[in-house]
C-alpha positions in Angstrom: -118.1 -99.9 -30.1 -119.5 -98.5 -33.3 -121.5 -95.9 -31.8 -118.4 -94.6 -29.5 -116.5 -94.2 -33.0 -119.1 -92.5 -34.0 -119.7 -90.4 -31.1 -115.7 -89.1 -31.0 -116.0 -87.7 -35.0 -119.4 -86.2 -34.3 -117.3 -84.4 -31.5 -114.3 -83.3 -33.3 -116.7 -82.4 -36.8 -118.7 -79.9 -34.5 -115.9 -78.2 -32.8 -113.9 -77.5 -36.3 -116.5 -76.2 -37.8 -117.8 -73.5 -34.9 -117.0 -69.6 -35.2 -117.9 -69.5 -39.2 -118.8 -65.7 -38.4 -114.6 -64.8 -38.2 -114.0 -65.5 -41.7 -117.0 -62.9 -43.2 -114.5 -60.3 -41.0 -111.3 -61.3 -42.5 -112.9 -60.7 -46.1 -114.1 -57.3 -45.1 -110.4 -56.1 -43.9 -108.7 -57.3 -47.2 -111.4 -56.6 -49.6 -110.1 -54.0 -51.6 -106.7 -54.1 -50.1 -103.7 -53.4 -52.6 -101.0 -54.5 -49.9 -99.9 -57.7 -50.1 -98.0 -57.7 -46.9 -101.1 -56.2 -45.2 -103.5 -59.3 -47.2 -101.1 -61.6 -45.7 -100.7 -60.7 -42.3 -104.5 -60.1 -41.3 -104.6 -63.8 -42.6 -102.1 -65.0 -40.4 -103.0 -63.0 -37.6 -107.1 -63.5 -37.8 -106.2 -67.3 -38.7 -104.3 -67.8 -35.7 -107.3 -67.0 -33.6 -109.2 -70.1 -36.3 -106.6 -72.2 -35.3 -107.1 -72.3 -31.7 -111.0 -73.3 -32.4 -110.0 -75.2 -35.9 -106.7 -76.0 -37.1 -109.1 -77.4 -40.5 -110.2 -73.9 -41.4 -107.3 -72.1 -40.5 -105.8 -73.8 -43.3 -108.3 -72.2 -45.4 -106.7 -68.7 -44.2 -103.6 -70.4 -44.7 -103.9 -70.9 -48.7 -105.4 -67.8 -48.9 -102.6 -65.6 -47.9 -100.1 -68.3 -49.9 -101.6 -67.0 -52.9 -99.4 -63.4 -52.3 -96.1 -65.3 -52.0 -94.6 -64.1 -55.1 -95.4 -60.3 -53.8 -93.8 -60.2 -50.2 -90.5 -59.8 -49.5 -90.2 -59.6 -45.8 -88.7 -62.7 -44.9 -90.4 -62.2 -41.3 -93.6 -61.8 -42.4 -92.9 -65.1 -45.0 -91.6 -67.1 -41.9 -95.2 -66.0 -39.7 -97.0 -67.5 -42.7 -95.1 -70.8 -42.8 -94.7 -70.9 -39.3 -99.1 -70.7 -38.5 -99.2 -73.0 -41.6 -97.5 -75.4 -39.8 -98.8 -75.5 -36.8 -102.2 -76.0 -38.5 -100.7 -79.1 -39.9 -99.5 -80.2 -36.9 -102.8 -80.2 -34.8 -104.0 -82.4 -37.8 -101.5 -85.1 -37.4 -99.9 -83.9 -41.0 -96.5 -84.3 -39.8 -95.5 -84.0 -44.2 -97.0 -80.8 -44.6 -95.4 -79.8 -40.9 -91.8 -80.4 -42.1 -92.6 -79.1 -44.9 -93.2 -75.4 -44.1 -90.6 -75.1 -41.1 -88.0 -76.5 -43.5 -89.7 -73.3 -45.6 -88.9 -71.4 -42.7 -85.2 -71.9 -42.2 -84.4 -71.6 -45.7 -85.6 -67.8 -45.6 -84.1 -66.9 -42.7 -80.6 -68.5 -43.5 -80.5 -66.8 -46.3 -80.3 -63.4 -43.6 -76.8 -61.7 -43.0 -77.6 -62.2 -39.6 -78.9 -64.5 -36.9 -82.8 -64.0 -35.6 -84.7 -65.5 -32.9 -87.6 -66.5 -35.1 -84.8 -68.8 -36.6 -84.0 -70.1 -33.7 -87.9 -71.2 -33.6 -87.5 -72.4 -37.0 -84.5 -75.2 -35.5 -86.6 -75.7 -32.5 -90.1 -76.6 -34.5 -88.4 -78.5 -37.3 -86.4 -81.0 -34.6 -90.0 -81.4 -32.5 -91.2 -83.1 -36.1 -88.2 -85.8 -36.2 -88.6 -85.6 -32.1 -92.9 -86.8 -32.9 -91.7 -90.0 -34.7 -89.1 -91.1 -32.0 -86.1 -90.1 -34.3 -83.8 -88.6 -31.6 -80.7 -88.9 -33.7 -82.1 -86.8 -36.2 -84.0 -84.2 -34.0 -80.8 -83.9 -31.7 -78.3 -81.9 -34.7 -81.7 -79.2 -35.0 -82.0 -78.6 -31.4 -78.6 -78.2 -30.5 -78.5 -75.6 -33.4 -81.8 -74.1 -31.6 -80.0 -73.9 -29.0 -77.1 -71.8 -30.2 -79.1 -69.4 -31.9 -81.2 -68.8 -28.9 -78.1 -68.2 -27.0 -76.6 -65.9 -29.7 -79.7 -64.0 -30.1 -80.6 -63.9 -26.3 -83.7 -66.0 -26.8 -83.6 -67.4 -23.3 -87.5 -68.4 -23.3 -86.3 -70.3 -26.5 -83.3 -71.7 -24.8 -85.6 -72.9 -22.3 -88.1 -75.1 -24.4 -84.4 -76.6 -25.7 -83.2 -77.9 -22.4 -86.8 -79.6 -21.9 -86.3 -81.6 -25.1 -82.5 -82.3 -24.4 -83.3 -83.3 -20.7 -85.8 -85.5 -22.1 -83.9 -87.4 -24.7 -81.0 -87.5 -21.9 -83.9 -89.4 -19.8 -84.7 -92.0 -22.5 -80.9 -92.7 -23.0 -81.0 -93.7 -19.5 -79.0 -90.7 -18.4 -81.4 -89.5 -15.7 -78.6 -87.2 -14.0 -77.8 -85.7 -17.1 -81.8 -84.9 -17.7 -82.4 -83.1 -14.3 -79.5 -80.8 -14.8 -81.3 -79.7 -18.3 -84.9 -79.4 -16.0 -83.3 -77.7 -13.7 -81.5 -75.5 -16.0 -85.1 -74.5 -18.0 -87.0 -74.2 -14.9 -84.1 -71.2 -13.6 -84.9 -69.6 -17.2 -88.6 -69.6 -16.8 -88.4 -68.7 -12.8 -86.4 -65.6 -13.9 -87.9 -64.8 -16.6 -91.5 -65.2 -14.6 -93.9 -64.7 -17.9 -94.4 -68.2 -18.7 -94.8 -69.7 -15.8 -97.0 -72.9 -16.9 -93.2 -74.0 -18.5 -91.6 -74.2 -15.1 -94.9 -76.4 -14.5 -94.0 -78.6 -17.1 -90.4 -79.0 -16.1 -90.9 -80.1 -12.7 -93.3 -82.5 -14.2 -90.6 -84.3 -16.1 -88.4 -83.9 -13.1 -91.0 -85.9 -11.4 -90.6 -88.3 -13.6 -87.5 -88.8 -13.3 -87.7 -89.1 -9.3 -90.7 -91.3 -10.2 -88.6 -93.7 -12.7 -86.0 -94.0 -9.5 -88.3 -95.1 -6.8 -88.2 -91.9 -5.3 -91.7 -91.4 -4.5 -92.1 -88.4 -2.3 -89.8 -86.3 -4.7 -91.6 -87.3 -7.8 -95.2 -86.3 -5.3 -93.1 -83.0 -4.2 -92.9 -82.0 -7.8 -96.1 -83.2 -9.1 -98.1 -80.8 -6.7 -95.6 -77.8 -7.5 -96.4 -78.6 -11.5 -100.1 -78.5 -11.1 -100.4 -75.6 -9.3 -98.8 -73.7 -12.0 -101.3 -74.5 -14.5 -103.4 -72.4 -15.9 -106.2 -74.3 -18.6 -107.9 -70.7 -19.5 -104.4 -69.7 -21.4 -106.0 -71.3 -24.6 -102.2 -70.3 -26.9 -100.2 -72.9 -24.6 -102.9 -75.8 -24.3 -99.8 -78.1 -25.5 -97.6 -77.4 -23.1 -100.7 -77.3 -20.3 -102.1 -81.1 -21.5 -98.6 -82.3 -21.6 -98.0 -81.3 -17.6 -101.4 -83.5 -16.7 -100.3 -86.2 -19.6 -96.6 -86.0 -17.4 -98.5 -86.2 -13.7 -100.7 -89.0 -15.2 -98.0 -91.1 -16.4 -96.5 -90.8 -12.8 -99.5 -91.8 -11.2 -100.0 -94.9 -14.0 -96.5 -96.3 -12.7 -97.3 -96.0 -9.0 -100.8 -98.3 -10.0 -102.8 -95.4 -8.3 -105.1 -95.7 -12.0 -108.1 -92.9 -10.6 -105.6 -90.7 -10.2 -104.0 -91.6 -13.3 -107.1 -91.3 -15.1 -108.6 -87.7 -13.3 -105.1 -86.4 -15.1 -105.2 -87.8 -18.3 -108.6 -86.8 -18.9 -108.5 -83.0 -18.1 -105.3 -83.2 -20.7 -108.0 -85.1 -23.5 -110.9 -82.4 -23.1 -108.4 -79.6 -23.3 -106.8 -81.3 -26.5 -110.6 -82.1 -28.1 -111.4 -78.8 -27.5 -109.0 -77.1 -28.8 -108.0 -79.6 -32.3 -105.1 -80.7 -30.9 -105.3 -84.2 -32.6 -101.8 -84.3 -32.7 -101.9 -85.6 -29.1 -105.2 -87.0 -29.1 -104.1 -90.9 -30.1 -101.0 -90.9 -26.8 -103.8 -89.9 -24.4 -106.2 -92.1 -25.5 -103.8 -95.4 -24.9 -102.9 -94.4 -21.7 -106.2 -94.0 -20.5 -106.9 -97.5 -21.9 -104.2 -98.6 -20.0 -105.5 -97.0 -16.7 -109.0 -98.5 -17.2 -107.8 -101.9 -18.1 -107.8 -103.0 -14.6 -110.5 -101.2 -13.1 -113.1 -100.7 -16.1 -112.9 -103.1 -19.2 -115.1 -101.5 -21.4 -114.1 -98.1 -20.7 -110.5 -99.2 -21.8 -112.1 -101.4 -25.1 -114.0 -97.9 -25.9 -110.3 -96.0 -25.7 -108.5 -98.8 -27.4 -110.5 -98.6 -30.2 -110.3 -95.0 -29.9 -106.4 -95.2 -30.5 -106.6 -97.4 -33.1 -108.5 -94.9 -35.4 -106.7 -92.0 -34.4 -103.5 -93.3 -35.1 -103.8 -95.5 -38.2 -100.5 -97.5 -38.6 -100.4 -97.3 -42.5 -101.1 -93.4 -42.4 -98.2 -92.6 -39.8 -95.9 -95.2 -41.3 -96.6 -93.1 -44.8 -95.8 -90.1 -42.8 -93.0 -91.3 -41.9 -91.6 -92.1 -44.9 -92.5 -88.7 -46.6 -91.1 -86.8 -43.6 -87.7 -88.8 -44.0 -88.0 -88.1 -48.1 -89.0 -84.7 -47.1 -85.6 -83.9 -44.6 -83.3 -85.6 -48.0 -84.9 -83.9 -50.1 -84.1 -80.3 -48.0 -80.0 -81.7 -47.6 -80.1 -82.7 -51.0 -81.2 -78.8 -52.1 -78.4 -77.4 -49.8 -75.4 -79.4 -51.1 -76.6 -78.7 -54.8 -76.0 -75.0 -53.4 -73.2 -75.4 -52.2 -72.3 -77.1 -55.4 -73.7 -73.9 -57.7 -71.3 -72.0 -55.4 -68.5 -73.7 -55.8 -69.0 -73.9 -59.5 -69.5 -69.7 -59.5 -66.3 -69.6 -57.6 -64.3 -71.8 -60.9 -65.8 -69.2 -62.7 -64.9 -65.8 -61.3 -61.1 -67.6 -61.6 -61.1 -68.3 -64.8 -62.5 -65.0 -65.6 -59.6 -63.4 -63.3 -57.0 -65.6 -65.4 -58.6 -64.1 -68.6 -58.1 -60.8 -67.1 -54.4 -61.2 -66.1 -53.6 -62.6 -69.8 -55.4 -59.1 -71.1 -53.5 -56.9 -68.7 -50.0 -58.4 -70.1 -51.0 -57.9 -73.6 -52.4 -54.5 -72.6 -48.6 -53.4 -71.1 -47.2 -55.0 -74.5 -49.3 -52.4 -76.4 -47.9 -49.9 -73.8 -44.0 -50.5 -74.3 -44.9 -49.9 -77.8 -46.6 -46.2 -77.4 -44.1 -44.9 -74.6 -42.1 -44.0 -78.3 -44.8 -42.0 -79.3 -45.5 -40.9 -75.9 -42.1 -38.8 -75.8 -43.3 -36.4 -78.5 -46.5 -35.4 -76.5 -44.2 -34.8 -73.3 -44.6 -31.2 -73.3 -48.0 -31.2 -73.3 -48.2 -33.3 -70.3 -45.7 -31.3 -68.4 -48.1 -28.7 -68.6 -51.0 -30.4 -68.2 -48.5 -31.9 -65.1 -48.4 -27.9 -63.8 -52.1 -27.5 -63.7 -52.6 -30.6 -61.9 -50.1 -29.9 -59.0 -51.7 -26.6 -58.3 -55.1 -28.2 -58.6 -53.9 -30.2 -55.7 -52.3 -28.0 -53.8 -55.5 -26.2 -53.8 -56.8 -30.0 -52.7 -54.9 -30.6 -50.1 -55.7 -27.1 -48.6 -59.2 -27.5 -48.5 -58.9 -31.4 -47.0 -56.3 -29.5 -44.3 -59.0 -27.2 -43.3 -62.0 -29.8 -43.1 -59.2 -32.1 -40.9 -59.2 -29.3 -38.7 -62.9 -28.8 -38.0 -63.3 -33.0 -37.5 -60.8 -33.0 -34.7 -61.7 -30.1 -33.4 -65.4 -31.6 -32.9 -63.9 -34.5 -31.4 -62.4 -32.8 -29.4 -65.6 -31.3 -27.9 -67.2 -34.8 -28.1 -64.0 -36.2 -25.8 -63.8 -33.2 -23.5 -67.8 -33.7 -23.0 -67.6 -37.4 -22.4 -64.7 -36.7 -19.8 -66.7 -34.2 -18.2 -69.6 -36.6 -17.9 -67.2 -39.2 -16.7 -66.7 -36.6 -13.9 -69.8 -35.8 -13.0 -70.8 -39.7 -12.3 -67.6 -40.1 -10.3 -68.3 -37.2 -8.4 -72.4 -39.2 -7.6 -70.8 -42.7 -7.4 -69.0 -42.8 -4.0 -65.5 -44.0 -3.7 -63.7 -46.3 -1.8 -63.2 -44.3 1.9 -67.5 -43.3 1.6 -68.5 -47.1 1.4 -65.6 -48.6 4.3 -66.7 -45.4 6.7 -70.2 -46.5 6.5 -70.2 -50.6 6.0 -66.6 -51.9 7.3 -66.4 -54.6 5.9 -67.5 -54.2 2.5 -65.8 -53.7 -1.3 -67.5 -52.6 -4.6 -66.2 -54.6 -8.2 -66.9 -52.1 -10.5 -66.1 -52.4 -14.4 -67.6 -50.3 -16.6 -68.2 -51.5 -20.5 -67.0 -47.6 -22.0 -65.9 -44.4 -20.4 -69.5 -43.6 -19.0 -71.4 -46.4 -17.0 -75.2 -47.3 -17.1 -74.5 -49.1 -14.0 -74.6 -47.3 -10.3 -74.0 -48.4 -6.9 -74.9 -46.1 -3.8 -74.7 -45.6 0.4 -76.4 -43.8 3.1 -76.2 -43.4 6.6 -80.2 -41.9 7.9 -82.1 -41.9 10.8 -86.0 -43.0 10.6 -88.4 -40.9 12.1 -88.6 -42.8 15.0 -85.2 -42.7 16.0 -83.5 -45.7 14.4 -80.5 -45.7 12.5 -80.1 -47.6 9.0 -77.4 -47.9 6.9 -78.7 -48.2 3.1 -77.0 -49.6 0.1 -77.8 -50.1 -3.5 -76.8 -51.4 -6.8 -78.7 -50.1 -10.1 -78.4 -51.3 -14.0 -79.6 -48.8 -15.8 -81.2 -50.0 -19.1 -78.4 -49.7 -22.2 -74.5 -48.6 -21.1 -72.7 -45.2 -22.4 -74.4 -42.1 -22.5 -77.8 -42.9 -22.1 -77.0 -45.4 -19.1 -75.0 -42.8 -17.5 -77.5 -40.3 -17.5 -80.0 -42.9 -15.9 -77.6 -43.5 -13.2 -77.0 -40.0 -12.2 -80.8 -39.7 -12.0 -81.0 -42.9 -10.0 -78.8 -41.4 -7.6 -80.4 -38.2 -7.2 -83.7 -39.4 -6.1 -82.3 -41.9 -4.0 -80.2 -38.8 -1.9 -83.9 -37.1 -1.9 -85.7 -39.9 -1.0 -83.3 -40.7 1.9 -83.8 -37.0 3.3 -87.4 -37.2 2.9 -89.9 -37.2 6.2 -92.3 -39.0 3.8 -90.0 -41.6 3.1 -89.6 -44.6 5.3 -88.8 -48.0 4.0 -86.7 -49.3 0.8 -90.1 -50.3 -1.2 -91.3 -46.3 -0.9 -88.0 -45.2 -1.8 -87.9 -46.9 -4.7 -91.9 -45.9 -5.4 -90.2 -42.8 -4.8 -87.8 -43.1 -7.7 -90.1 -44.8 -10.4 -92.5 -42.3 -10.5 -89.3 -39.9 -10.8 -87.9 -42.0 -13.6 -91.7 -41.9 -15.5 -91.9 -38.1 -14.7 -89.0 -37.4 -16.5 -89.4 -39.4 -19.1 -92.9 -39.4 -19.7 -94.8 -42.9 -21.1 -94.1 -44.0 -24.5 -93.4 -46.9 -27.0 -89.7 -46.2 -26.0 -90.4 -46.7 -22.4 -89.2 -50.1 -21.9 -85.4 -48.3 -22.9 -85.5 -46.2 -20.1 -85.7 -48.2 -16.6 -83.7 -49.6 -14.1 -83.0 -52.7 -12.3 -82.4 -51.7 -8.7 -81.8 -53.7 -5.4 -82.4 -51.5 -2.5 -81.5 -52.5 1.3 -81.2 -50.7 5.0 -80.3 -52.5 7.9 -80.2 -51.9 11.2 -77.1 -53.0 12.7 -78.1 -53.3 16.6 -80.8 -56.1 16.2 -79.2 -57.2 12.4 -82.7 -56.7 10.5 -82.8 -55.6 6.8 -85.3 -54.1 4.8 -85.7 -54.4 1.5 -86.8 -54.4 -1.9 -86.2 -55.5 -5.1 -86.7 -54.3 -8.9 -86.1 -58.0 -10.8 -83.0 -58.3 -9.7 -82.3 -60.4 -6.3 -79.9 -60.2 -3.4 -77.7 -62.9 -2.7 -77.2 -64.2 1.1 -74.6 -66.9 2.2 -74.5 -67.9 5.4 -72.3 -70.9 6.0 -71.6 -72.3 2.9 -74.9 -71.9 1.8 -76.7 -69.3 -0.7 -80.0 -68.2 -0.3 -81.8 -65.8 -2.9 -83.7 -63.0 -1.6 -85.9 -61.9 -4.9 -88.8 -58.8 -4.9 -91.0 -57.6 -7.6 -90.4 -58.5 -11.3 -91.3 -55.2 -12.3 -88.3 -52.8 -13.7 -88.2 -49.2 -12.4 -89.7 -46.7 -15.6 -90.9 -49.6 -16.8 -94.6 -48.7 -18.3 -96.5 -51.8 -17.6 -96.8 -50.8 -14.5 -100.5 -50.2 -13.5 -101.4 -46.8 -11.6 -101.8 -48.5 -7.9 -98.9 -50.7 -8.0 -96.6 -50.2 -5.1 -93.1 -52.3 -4.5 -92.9 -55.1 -1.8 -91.8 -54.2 1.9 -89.7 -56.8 2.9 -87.4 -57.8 5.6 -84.9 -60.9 6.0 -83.1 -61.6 9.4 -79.4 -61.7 9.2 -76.7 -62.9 11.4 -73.1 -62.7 12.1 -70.8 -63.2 9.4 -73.5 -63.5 6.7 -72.5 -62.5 3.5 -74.4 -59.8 1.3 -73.9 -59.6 -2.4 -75.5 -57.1 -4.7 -74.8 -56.8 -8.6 -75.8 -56.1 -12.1 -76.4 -58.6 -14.6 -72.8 -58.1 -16.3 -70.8 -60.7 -14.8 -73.2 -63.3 -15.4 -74.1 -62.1 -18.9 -70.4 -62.0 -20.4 -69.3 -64.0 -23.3 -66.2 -66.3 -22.7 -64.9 -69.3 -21.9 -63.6 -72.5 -24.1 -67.0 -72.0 -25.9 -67.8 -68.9 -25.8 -71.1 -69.2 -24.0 -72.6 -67.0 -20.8 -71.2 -67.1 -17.3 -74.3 -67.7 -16.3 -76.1 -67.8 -13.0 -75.6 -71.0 -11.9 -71.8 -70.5 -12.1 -71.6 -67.3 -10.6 -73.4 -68.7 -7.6 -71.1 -71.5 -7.2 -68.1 -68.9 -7.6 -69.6 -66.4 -4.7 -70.5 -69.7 -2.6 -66.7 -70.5 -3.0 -65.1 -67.3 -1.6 -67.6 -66.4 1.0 -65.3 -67.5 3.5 -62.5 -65.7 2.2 -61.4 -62.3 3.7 -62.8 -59.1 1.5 -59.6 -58.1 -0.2 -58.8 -61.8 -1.3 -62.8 -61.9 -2.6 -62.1 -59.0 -4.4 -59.3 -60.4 -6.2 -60.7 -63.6 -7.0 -63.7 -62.1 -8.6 -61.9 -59.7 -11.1 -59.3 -62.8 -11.7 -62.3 -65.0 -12.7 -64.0 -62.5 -14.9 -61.2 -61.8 -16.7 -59.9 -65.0 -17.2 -63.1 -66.3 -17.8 -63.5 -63.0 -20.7 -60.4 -63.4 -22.5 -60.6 -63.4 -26.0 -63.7 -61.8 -25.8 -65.2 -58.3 -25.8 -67.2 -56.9 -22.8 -70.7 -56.8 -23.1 -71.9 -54.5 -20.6 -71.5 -52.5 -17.4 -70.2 -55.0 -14.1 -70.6 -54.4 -10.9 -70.8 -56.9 -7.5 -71.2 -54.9 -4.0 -70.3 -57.4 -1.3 -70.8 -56.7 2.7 -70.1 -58.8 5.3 -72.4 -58.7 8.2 
C-alpha cells in the first residue's frame, strides 16, 4: 500500500515539474518591457500553455504578472489574469483561492456600463465552485445569471455549458424530464454551432444517464456510442470536459454491473486527468474505479481506495468548505456595504440640494432689494438691450443658413437610400415572378430598415443536358442596412450569371461560383468575416421530384406529414476567409414527394427578442410553429406566420432582416 502512495506522488511530482525551458522564454519577452499591460498578458498567455503541463508553475506566472495590478486598467485584460489564476487553483483542488479570483472577476466587470460575455464566464465559473461542493442552492442564483448574460450578449456556446449544469441539477432533483429538455437544448447549440463538438459528446453522455437511471438500456447504449465517437483526447484545452464524457459512460456501465467496461472508461478519463494536473477530478475517478474493482480485483480496489483517501483529505475539503462559504459572505457582505456608501452619497447630494434652495431664496431677497437701484442703470441696458438684438439677429441668420445646408444633405442621404431601396426591389423578384415559376409558393419578407441585408431569388434554366430545374434561394447577408443591401444585390448578380453559365451545373458550383465572387470583390482581410453570406440554394426537377442542393450553414426545412426533417450542408459562410484554397461546397440531393413542404429562411425570425420574458424565438419553437401550419393552405400560412412574429415581437424592437420562403411540392 505504501509503495502505491508513493508511486502516485512520484507521478504527479514529475509531470509538474516538466517543460522548465518555457519560463527562460517568458523572461526574455518582458525583460526590459516598460508596458505593463504587455508584462501581464505574455504571463497569462505563455502561462496558460504552463498550466496545461503544470497548474503548480503556472501559478508562478500567475504572481508574477499580479505584481502590475496597480498599473492596468483594462478590466479585460485584469479578468484574463484572474480568470488563468483560477483555473490554476482549480486543477490543484484550491477551491479558496478558485472563488477567490472569479469573485475578482465579476466585481471588474460589474463595474462596466455594459454587459460582456467574459462576464457571463465569470457567473458560469464562480457557480461551478459552489456546484464542486454539492451546494446547488447556492450555485443555481450564479448560473441562472450566466445564463442571461449569455443570452444578452449572444454567448450561445456559453449558454450551452449552462443548460448542462441546469439539466444536471434538474437530474439530481429527480426531475429527469426536466434534465433532457436542458441536454437536448445544449446539444442543438453545439450541433449548430459545430466548433465544439466534444460538448455535444458530453451532453448525450448525461442523456445517457438519464435513459440509464430509467431502465432504458438500449437508449442509454444509443447515446453512449454517439458520445464517444465525438471525443477527441489530443484537444489538450478541453481535457475536462473530454474525462468527464468517459467518467459519464463509466458510471453507466458501473450501474449496468458490466465493471471491465466500467473500468476501460474510467481509466482513459484518470491518465488524461494525471497527465494533464487535473487533480481537481483525480479523487472522483479514483473511487469509482475502486468501486469497479471491488468485485473483480480486491487489491486493485484497496490500491484506489487508498488512493482516494489521500487525494481527498476530509479535514482539508471540509476547511475548504468553510473558507469558500466565508469567502461568498464575505463578497455579499462587500456589495451591501456598497450599496450602503450609495445610499449614504445619495442623503448627501439632498441635503446639499436643500442648502442650495435655502441660498437661492436668500439670493432673490438680495435681488428685490437691487431692482431699486437697478431702475437708474435702465438706460444703459436698453442699449446694451439694442446691441444684443441685432447681435442675434445676425445669430439667427447664420443658424438659418447652416439649417439649410443639414436638410439639404439629408435630403441627399434620403433620396439615396430610396434610390437604393429601388434598385433591390427591382433584383428581389415580386410576388407574380415567384407564383409563375413555383405555384404554390409565398415569400414573408420583413426587412429591419429601408434597405435589406437579406435576399431571396428564382430561376427557371435548362441543364446542358436537356433537363429543366426550377431554382430558389434565400440569402442573409452578414449586417442589415447599407452594407447588407449591397451584399444582396451582389448575391443576386452572380446567382443570374451563374444560372446562365455553360460551366455551371449543380447548386454546390453555383454557389462555388458566388464565393469566389464575394472574395474577389472584397479581397481577404481581418474584416472578412463582416462580409459573407449565409445562403441555401435548391433546383428541382419537377417530373421525377428530385432536388439538388446545397447549403451555406444555414439548413432547409422539409415536412412531410406532420413531420420535419432538416436538410443541413456545409458550415462554411459564403466570403468567409477560413476557407482553404481547395474547398468546394457539398452536392447534394433529397427525394421529395407530393405535398411536401419546403421552407427556406434567414436567421431573423428565430433570432427576435419578445415574448413574456423577453428571450429568443428560438429554433425549437419556430419548428414546432412551421410543423403546426404545414397543413394549412399557403395564404392561411402566410398569415399565421406574420401574426406569430408580431405578436410574439410586441414590445420589442426588430433585430434584423426576416424572411421565410415556403413551397409546396
Amino acid at each position: 500500500m505504501k509503495i502505491s502512495l508513493w508511486l502516485l506522488f512520484t507521478f504527479l511530482s514529475l509531470s509538474a515539474f516538466s517543460q522548465s525551458g518555457i519560463a527562460d522564454s517568458t523572461l526574455s519577452k518582458i525583460e526590459g518591457e516598460k508596458s505593463a499591460s504587455k508584462r501581464m498578458r505574455t504571463l497569462v498567455q505563455d502561462g496558460l500553455q504552463i498550466m496545461t503541463i503544470s497548474a503548480s508553475r503556472g501559478l508562478k506566472y500567475s504572481e508574477l504578472a499580479k505584481a502590475d495590478t496597480l498599473y492596468v486598467t483594462d478590466p479585460y485584460l485584469l479578468d484574463s489574469l484572474y480568470k488563468f489564476t483560477a483555473h490554476c487553483y482549480g486543477n490543484i483542488n484550491n477551491r479558496t483561492k478558485t472563488l477567490e479570483n472569479h469573485l475578482k472577476r465579476i466585481e471588474v466587470l460589474s463595474a462596466l456600463d455594459t454587459l460582456s460575455k467574459p462576464l457571463a464566464s465569470a457567473y458560469f465559473e464562480t457557480a461551478h465552485v459552489f456546484n464542486s461542493q454539492g451546494n446547488d442552492e447556492l450555485a443555481l442564483p450564479y448560473f441562472l445569471k450566466s445564463r442571461e448574460v449569455s443570452e444578452q450578449t449572444g454567448y450561445k456556446t456559453q449558454e450551452g455549458q449552462v443548460l448542462l449544469d441546469l439539466g444536471e441539477i434538474s437530474f439530481k432533483e429527480n426531475n429527469p424530464g426536466k434534465a433532457i429538455t436542458f441536454y437536448e437544448e445544449s446539444v442543438e447549440i453545439f450541433e449548430e454551432d459545430g466548433r465544439f463538438l466534444f460538448l455535444v459528446g458530453l451532453g448525450k453522455s448525461k442523456i445517457a444517464q438519464v435513459y440509464a437511471s430509467q431502465n432504458k438500456k438500449s437508449l442509454a447504449t444509443k447515446y453512449c456510442e454517439e458520445a464517444l465517437a465525438l471525443v477527441d483526447t489530443s484537444e489538450v484545452r478541453f481535457i475536462d470536459y473530454t474525462g468527464e464524457i468517459f467518467v459519464n459512460v463509466g458510471k453507466i456501465y458501473l450501474g449496468q454491473k458490466e465493471y471491465r467496461d466500467a473500468i476501460s472508461q474510467f481509466s482513459i478519463a484518470r491518465k488524461l486527468y494525471e497527465d494533464h494536473d487535473k487533480y481537481f477530478y483525480l479523487p472522483e475517478t479514483y473511487k469509482l474505479l475502486a468501486d469497479a474493482y471491488k468485485d473483480i480485483n480486491v487489491d486493485s480496489a484497496f490500491i484506489f481506495l487508498d488512493w482516494y483517501v489521500v487525494t481527498n483529505d476530509s479535514v482539508i475539503n471540509q476547511s475548504n468548505n468553510e473558507r469558500v462559504s466565508q469567502l461568498r459572505f464575505e463578497f455579499e457582505e462587500e456589495q451591501k456595504e456598497k450599496e450602503i456608501a450609495l445610499l449614504e452619497k445619495e442623503k448627501s447630494l439632498i441635503q446639499e440640494n436643500k442648502e442650495l434652495v435655502e441660498a437661492e431664496s436668500s439670493r432673490k431677497t438680495s435681488l428685490i432689494r437691487l431692482a431699486v437701484i437697478a431702475i437708474i442703470l435702465t438706460v444703459i441696458l436698453l442699449g446694451i438691450a439694442i446691441y444684443l438684438f441685432r447681435l442675434s439677429k445676425k445669430s439667427n441668420r447664420l443658424l438659418s443658413e447652416q439649417k439649410k445646408v443639414i436638410e439639404d444633405s439629408n435630403k441627399e442621404v434620403h433620396d439615396s437610400i430610396v434610390y437604393a431601396e429601388r434598385i433591390q426591389r427591382a433584383v428581389i423578384p415580386q410576388n407574380e415572378r415567384l407564383t409563375s415559376i413555383f405555384e404554390n409558393s409565398f415569400v414573408y419578407y420583413l426587412p429591419k430598415d429601408v434597405l435589406s441585408g437579406d435576399f431571396y431569388w428564382v430561376y427557371n434554366v435548362e441543364t446542358n443536358d436537356q433537363v429543366h430545374l426550377k431554382l430558389f434561394a434565400v440569402g442573409d447577408c452578414t449586417g442589415h442596412g447599407v452594407p447588407g443591401a449591397l451584399l444582396s444585390i451582389l448575391g443576386v448578380n452572380y446567382l443570374n450569371l451563374g444560372a446562365v453559365s455553360n460551366d455551371i451545373n449543380s447548386p454546390a458550383q453555383a454557389l462555388d461560383f458566388l464565393n469566389e465572387g464575394i472574395i474577389q470583390t472584397f479581397g481577404f482581410s481581418d474584416e472578412m468575416i463582416r462580409d459573407g453570406m449565409d445562403i441555401v440554394l435548391g433546383a428541382i426537377n419537377p417530373v421525377d421530384l428530385k432536388m439538388y442542393y446545397a447549403c451555406a450553414k444555414n439548413p432547409i426545412f422539409i415536412i412531410r406529414k406532420g413531420e420535419l426533417i432538416t436538410l443541413k450542408g456545409d458550415k462554411k459562410a459564403i466570403g468567409n476567409d477560413s476557407f482553404s484554397s481547395d474547398f468546394r461546397f457539398s452536392e447534394l440531393d433529397f427525394q421529395l414527394e407530393k405535398e411536401d413542404m419546403i421552407y427556406a429562411f434567414s436567421d431573423g425570425y428565430q433570432d427576435q427578442f419578445g415574448g413574456p420574458k423577453g428571450r429568443k424565438f428560438k429554433v425549437k419553437q419556430f419548428k414546432e410553429l412551421l410543423v403546426e401550419i404545414s397543413t394549412l393552405e399557403l395564404p392561411e400560412q402566410q398569415l399565421r406566420i406574420q401574426a406569430a412574429f408580431e405578436d410574439w415581437k410586441k414590445g420589442y424592437e426588430q433585430i434584423d432582416d426576416v424572411t421565410l420562403m415556403a413551397i409546396r411540392v
